[in-house]
N, C-alpha and C positions, 0 to 999 in steps of 0.2 A: 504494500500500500504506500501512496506517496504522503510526505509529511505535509500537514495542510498549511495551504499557502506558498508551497513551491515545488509546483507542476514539475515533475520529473523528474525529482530528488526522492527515494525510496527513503522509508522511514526504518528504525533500529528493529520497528516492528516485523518489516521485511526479512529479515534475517533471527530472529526468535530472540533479538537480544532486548524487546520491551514485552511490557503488560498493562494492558488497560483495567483498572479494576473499579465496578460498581460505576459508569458513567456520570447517570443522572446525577447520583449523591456526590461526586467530586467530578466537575466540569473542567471543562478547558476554558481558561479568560483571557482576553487579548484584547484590552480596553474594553469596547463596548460590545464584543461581540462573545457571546458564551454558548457550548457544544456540550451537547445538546440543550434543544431548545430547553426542556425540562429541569435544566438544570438549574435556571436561574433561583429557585425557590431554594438550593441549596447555596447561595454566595455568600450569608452570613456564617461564618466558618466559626465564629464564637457557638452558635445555636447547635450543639452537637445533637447529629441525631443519626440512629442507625444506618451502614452503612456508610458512612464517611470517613475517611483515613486523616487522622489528625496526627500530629509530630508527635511521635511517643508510643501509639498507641501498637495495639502488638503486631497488626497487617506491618504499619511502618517499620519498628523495629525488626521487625523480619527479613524485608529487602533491604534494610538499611545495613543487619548484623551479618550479613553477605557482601558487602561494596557497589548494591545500588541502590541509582539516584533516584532524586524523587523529586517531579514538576513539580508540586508544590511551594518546591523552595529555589525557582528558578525567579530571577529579577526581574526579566520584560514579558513575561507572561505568567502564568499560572495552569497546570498541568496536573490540577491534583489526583487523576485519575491513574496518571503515567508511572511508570518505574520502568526505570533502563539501565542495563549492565553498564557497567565501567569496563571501558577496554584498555 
């Protein structure tokens, strides 16, 4: 699958080195635009609620106590849904 937003560049996904987990409940944000639509109703990320991967919690710790990343904690977007190997 391509990375969205740039046509013809394969994503980490493409090669089994990411994991999308739970969409709805952690979206992809990129200003004003958030993936899937549904997701918007999860962008308060204080409101915890089932399903959502929060810094700490044991999903996180999991990919994280193996050396992957987590969009969540990227700068110019937000990716909370993602985890991708470190190469």
């Amino acid at each position: 699958r391509e990375i969205v937003g740039n046509r013809g560049k394969l994503s980490n996904h493409s090669y089994g080195l990411a994991i999308d987990i739970n969409p709805i409940q952690n979206p992809y944000v990129k200003g004003d635009m958030v993936l899937p639509r549904g997701g918007n109703k999860y962008l308060d990320r204080d409101n915890i609620r089932k399903g959502m991967i929060i810094k700490g919690d044991i999903c996180y710790n999991a990919f994280k106590s193996r050396g992957w990343n987590w969009g969540g904690e990227w700068n110019t977007l937000k990716d909370y849904q993602h985890f991708e190997c470190s190469r």
